[in-house]
Chimera marker file (.cmm) of the C-alpha trace (Angstrom):
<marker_set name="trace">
<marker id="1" x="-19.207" y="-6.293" z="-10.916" r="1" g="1" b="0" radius="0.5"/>
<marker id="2" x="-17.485" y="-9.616" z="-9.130" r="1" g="1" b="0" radius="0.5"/>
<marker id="3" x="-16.771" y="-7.647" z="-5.623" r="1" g="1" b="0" radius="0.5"/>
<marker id="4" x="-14.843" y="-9.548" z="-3.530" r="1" g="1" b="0" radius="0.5"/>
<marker id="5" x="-14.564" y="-7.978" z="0.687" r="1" g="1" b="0" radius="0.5"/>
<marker id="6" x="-11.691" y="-7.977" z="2.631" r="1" g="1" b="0" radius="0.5"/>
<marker id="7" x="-11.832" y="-7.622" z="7.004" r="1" g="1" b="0" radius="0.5"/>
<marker id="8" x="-9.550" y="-7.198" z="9.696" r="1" g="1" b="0" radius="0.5"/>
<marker id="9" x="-9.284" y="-5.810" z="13.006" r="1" g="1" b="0" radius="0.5"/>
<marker id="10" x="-8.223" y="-2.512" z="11.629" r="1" g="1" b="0" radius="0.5"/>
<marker id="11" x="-8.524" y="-0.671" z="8.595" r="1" g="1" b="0" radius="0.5"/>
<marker id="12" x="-6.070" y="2.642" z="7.558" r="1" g="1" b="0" radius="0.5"/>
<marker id="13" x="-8.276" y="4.456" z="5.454" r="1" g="1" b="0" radius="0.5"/>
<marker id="14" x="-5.720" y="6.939" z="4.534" r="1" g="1" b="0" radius="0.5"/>
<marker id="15" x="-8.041" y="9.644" z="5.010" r="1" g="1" b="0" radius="0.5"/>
<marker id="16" x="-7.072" y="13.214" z="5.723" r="1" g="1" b="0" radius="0.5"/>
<marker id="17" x="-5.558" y="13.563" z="8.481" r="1" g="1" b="0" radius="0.5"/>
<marker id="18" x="-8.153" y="14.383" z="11.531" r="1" g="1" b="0" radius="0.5"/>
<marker id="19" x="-7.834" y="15.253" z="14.449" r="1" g="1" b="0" radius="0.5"/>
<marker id="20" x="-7.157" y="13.394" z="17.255" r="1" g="1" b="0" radius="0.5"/>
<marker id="21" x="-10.334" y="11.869" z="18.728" r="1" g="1" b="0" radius="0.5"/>
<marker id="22" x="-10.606" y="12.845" z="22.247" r="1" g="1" b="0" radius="0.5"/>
<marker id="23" x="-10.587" y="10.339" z="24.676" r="1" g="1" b="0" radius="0.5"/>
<marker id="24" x="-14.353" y="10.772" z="26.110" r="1" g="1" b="0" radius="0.5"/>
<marker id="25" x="-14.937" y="9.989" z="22.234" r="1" g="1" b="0" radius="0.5"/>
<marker id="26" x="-13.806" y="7.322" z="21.538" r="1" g="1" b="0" radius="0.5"/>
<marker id="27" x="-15.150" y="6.027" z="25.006" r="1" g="1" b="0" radius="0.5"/>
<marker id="28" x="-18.258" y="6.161" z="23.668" r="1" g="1" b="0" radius="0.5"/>
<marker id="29" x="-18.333" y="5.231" z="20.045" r="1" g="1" b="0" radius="0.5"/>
<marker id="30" x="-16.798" y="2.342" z="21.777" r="1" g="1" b="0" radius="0.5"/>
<marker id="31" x="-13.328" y="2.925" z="20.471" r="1" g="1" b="0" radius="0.5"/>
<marker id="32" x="-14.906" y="2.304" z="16.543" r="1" g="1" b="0" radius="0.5"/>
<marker id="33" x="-12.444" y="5.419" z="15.199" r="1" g="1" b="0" radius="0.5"/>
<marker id="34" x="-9.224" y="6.730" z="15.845" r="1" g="1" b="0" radius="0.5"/>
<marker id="35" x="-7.965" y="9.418" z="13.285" r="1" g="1" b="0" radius="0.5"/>
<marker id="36" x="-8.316" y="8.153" z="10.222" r="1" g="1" b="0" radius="0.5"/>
<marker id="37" x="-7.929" y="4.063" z="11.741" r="1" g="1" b="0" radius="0.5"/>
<marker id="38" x="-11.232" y="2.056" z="11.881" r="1" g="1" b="0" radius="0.5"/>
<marker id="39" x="-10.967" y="-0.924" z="13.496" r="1" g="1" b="0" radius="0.5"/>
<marker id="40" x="-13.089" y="-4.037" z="12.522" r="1" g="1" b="0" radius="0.5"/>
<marker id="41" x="-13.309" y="-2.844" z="9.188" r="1" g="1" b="0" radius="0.5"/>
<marker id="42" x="-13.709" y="-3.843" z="5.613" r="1" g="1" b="0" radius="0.5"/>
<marker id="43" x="-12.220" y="-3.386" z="2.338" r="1" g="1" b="0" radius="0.5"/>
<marker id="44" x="-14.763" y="-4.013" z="-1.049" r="1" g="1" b="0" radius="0.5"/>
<marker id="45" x="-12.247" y="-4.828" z="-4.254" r="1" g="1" b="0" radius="0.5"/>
<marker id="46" x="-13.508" y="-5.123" z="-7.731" r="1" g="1" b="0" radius="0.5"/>
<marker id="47" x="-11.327" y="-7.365" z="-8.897" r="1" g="1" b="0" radius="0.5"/>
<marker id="48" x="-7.602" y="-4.684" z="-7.879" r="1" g="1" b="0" radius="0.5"/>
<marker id="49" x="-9.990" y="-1.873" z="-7.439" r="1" g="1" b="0" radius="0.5"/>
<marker id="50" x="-11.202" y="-0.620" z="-4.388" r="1" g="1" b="0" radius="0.5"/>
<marker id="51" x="-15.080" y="0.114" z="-4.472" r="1" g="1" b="0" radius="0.5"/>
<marker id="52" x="-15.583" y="1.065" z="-0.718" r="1" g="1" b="0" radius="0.5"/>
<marker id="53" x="-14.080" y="1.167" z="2.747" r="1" g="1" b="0" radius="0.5"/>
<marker id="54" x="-15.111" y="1.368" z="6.026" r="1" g="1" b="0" radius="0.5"/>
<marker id="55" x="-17.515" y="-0.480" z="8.844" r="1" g="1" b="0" radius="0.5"/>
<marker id="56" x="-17.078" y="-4.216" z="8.425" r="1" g="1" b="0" radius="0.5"/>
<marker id="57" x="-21.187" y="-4.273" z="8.886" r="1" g="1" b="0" radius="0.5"/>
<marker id="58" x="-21.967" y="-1.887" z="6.422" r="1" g="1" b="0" radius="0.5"/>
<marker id="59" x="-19.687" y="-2.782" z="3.444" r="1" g="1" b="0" radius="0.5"/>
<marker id="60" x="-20.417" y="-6.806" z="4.100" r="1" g="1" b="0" radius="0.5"/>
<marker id="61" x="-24.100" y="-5.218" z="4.203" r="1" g="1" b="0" radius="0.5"/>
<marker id="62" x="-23.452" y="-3.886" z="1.238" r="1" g="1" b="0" radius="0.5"/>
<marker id="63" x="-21.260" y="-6.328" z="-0.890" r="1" g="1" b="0" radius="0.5"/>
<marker id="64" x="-21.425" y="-9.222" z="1.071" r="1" g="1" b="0" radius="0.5"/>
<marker id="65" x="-19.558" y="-11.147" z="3.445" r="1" g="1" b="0" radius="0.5"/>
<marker id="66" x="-16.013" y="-11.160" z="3.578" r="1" g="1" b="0" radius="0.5"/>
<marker id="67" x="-12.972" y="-12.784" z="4.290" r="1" g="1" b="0" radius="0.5"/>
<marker id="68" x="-11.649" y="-12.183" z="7.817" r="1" g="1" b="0" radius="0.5"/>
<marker id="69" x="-7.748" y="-11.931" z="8.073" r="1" g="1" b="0" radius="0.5"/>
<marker id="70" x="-5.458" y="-11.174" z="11.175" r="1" g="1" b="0" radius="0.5"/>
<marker id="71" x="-3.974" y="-7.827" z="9.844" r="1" g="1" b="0" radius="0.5"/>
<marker id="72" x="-4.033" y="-4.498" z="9.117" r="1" g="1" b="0" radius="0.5"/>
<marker id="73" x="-5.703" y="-3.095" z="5.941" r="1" g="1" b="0" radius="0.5"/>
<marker id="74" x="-3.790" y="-0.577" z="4.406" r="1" g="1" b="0" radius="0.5"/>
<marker id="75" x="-5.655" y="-0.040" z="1.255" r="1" g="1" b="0" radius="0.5"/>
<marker id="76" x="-4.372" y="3.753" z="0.770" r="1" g="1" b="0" radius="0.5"/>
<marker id="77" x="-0.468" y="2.860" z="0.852" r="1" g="1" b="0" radius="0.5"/>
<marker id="78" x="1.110" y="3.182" z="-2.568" r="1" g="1" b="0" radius="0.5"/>
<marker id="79" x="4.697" y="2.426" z="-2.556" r="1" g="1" b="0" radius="0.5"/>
<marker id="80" x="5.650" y="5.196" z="-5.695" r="1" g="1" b="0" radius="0.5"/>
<marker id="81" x="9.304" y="5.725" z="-4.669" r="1" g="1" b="0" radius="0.5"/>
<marker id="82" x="11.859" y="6.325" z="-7.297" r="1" g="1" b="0" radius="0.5"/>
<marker id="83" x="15.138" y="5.769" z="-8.425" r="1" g="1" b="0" radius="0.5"/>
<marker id="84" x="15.959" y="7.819" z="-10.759" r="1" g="1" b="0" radius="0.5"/>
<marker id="85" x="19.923" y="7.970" z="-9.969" r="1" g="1" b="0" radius="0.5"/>
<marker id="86" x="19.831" y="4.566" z="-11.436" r="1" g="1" b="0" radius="0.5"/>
<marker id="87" x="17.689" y="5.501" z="-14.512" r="1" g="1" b="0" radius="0.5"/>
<marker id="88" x="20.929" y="4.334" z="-16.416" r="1" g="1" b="0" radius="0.5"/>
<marker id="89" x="20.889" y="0.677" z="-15.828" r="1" g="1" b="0" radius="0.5"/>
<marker id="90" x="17.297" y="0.165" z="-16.509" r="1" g="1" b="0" radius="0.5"/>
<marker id="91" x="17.401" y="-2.896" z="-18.760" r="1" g="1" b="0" radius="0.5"/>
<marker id="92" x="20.936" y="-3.725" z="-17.467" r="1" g="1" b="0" radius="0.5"/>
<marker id="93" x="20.122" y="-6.051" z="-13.958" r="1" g="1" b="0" radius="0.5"/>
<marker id="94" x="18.335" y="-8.934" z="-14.395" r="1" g="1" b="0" radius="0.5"/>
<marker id="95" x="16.376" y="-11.235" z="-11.417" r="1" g="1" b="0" radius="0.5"/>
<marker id="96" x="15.247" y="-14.191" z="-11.114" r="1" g="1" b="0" radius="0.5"/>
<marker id="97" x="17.645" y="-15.472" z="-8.650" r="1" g="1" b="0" radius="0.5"/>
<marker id="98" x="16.666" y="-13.991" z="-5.685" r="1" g="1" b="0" radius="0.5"/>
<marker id="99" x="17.601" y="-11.082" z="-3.940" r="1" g="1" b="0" radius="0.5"/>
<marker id="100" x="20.466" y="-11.189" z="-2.620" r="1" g="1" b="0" radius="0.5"/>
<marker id="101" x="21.976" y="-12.023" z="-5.903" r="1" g="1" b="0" radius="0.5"/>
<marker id="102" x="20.328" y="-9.521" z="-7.386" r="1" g="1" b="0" radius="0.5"/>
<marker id="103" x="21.643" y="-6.699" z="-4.714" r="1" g="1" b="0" radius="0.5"/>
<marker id="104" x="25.193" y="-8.344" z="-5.927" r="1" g="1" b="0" radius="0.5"/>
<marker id="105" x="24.293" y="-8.384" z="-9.470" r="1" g="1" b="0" radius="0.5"/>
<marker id="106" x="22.921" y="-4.397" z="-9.164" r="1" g="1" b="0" radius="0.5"/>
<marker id="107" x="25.969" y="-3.501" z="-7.058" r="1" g="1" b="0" radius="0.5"/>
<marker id="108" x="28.666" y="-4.862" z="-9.676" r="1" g="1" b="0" radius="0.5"/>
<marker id="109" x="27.003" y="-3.295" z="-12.131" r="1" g="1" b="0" radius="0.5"/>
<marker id="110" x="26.304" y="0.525" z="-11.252" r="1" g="1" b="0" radius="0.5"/>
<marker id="111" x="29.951" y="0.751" z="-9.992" r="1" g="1" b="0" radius="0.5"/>
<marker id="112" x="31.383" y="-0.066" z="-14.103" r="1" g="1" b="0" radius="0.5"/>
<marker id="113" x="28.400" y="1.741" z="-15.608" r="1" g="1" b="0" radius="0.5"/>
<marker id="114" x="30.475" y="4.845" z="-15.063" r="1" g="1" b="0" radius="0.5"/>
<marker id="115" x="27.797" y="8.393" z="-14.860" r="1" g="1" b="0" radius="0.5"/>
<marker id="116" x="28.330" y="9.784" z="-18.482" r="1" g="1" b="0" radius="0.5"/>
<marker id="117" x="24.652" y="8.798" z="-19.294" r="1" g="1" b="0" radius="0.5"/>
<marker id="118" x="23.300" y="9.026" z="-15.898" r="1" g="1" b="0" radius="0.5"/>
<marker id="119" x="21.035" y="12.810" z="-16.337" r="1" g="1" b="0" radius="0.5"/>
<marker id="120" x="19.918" y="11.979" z="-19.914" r="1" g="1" b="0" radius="0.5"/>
<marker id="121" x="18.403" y="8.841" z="-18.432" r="1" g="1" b="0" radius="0.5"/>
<marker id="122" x="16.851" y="10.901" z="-15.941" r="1" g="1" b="0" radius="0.5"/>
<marker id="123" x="15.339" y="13.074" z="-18.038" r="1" g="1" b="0" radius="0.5"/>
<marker id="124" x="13.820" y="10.574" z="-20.287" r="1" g="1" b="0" radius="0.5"/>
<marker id="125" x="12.617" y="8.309" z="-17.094" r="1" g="1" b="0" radius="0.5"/>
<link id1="1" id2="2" r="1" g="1" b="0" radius="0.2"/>
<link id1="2" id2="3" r="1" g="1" b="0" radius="0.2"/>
<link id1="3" id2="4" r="1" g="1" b="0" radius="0.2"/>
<link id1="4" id2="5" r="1" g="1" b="0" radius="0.2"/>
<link id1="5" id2="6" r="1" g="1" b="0" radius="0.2"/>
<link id1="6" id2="7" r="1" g="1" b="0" radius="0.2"/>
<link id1="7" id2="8" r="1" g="1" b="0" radius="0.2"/>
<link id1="8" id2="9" r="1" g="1" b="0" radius="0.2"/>
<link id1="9" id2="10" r="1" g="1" b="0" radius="0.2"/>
<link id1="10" id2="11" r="1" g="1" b="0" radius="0.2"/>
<link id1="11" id2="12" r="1" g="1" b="0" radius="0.2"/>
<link id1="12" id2="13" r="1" g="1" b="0" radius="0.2"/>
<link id1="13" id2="14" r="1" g="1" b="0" radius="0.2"/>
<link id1="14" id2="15" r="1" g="1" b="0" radius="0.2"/>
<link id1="15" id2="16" r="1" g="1" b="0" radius="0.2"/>
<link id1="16" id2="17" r="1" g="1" b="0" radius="0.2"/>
<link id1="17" id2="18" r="1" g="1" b="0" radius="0.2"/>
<link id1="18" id2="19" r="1" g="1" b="0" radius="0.2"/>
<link id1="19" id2="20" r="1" g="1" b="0" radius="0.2"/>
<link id1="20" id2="21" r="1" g="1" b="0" radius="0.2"/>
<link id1="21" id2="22" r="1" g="1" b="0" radius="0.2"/>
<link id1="22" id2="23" r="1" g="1" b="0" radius="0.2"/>
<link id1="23" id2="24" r="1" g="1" b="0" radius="0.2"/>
<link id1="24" id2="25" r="1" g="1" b="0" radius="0.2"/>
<link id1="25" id2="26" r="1" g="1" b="0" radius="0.2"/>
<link id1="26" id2="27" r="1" g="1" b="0" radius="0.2"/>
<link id1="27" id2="28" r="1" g="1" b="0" radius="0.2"/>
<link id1="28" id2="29" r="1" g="1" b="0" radius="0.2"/>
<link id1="29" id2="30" r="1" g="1" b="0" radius="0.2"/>
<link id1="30" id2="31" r="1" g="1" b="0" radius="0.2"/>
<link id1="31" id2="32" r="1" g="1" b="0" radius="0.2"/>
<link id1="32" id2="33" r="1" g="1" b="0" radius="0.2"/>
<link id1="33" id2="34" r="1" g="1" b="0" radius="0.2"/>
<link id1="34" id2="35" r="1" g="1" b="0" radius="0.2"/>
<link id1="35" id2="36" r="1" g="1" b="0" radius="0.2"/>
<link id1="36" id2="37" r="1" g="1" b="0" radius="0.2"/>
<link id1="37" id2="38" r="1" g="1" b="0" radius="0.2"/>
<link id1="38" id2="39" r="1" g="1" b="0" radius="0.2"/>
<link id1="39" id2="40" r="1" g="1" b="0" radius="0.2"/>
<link id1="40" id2="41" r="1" g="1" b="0" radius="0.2"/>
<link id1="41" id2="42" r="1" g="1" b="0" radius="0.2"/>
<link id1="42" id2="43" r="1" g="1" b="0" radius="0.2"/>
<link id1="43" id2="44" r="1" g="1" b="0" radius="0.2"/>
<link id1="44" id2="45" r="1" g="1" b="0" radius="0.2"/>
<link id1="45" id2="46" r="1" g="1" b="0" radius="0.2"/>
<link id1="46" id2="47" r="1" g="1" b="0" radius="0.2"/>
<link id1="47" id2="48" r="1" g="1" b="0" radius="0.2"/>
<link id1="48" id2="49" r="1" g="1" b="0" radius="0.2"/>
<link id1="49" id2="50" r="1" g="1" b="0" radius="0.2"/>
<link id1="50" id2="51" r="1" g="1" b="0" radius="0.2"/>
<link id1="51" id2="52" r="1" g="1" b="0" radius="0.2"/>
<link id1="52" id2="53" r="1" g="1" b="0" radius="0.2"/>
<link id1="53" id2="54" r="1" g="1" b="0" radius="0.2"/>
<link id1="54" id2="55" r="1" g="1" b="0" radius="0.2"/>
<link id1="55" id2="56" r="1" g="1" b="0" radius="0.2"/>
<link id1="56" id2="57" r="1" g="1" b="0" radius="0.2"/>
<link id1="57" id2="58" r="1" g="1" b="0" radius="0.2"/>
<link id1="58" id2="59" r="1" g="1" b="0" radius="0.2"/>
<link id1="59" id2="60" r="1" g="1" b="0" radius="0.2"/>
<link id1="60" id2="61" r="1" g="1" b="0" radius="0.2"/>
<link id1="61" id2="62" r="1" g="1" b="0" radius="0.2"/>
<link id1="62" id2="63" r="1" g="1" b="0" radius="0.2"/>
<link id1="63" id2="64" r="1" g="1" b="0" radius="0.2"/>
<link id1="64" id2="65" r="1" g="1" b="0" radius="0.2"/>
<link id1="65" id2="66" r="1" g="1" b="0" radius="0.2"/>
<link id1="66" id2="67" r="1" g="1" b="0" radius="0.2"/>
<link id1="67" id2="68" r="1" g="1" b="0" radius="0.2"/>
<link id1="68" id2="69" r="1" g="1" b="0" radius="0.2"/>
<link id1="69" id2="70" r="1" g="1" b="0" radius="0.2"/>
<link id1="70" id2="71" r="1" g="1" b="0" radius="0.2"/>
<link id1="71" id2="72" r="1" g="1" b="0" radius="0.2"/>
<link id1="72" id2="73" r="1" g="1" b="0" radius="0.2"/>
<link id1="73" id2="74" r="1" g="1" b="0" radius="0.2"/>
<link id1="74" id2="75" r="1" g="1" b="0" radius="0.2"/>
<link id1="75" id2="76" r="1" g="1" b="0" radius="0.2"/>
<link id1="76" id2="77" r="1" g="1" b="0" radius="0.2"/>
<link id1="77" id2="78" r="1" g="1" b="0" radius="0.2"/>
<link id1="78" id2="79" r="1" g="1" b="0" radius="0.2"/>
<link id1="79" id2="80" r="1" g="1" b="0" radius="0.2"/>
<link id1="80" id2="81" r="1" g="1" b="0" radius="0.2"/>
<link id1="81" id2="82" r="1" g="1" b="0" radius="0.2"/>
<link id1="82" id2="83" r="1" g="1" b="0" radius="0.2"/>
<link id1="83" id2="84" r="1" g="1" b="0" radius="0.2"/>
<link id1="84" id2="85" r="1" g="1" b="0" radius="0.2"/>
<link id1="85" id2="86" r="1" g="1" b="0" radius="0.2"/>
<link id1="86" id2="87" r="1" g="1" b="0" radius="0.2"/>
<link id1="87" id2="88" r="1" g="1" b="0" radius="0.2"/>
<link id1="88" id2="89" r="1" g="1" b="0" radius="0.2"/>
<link id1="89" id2="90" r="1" g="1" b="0" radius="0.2"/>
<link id1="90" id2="91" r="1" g="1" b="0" radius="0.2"/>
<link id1="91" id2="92" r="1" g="1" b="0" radius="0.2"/>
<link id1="92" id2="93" r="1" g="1" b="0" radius="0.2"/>
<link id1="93" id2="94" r="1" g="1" b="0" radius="0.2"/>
<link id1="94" id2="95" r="1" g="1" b="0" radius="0.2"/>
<link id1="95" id2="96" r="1" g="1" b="0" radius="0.2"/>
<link id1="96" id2="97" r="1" g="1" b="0" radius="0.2"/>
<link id1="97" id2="98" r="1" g="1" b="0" radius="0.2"/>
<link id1="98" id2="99" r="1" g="1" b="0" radius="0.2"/>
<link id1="99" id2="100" r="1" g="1" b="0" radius="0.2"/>
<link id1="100" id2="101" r="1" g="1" b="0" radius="0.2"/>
<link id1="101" id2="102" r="1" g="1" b="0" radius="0.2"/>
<link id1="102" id2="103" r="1" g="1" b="0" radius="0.2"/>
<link id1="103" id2="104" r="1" g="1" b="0" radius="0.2"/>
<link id1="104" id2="105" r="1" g="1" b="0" radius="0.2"/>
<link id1="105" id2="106" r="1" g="1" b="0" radius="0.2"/>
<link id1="106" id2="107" r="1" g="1" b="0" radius="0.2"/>
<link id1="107" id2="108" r="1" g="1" b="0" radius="0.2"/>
<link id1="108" id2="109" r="1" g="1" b="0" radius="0.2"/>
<link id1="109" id2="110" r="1" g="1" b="0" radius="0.2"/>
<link id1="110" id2="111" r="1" g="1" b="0" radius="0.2"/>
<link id1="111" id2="112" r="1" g="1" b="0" radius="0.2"/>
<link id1="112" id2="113" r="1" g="1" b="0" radius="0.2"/>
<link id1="113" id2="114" r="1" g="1" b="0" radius="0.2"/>
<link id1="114" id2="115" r="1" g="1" b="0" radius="0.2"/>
<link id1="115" id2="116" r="1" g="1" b="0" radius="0.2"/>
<link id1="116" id2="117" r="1" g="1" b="0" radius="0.2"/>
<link id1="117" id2="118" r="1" g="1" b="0" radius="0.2"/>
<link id1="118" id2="119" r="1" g="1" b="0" radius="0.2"/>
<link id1="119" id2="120" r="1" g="1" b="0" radius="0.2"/>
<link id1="120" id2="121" r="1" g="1" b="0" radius="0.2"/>
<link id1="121" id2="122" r="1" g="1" b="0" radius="0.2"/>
<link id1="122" id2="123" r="1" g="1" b="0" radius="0.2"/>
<link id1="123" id2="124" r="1" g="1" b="0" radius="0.2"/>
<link id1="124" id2="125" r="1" g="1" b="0" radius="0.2"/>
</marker_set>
């Protein structure tokens, strides 16, 4: 295992959601937790797995020490939107170019696609 960690001020853990810790709390765990946000916190990645998260100490205990950015770790956000209404021009829009000429490109093309094969493509996607 090549385990490489990952800090920051504040970790998401993506948790459950908790409930909110009361003031007096947090107070005295020194404001470590809030919810399901730990700040100065720690990521462990197995090359783009994730093999632990939480206290900086205790994963860089664990793994080692790690690299210290200015950010937020959010290591339980998964962008898995869809677009299935444009199932039909999968294959169609190429990049490369950027994006705005790919919005143009994409744009030009779903309005002479037509929608005759528009829910049989979003079936099979």
């Amino acid at each position: 295992m090549n385990v490489r960690v990952v800090a920051a001020p504040w970790v998401l853990t993506g948790g459950p959601a908790l409930e909110p810790v009361p003031f007096a709390l947090r107070q005295a765990q020194g404001e470590r937790a809030f919810g399901n946000a730990l700040s100065d916190g720690a990521v462990a990645l197995d090359g783009d797995t994730i093999v632990a998260v939480g206290p900086r100490a205790e994963v860089e205990a664990r793994f080692g020490r790690g690299e210290r950015l200015d950010a937020i770790l959010l290591p339980a956000l998964v962008n898995a939107h869809l677009h299935l209404e444009v199932s039909h021009l999968a294959g169609r829009v190429q990049g490369g170019e950027g994006l705005p000429p790919w919005v143009q490109l994409f744009v030009a093309t779903r309005a002479t696609a037509g929608d005759g094969d528009v829910l049989p493509a979003i079936v099979d996607a």
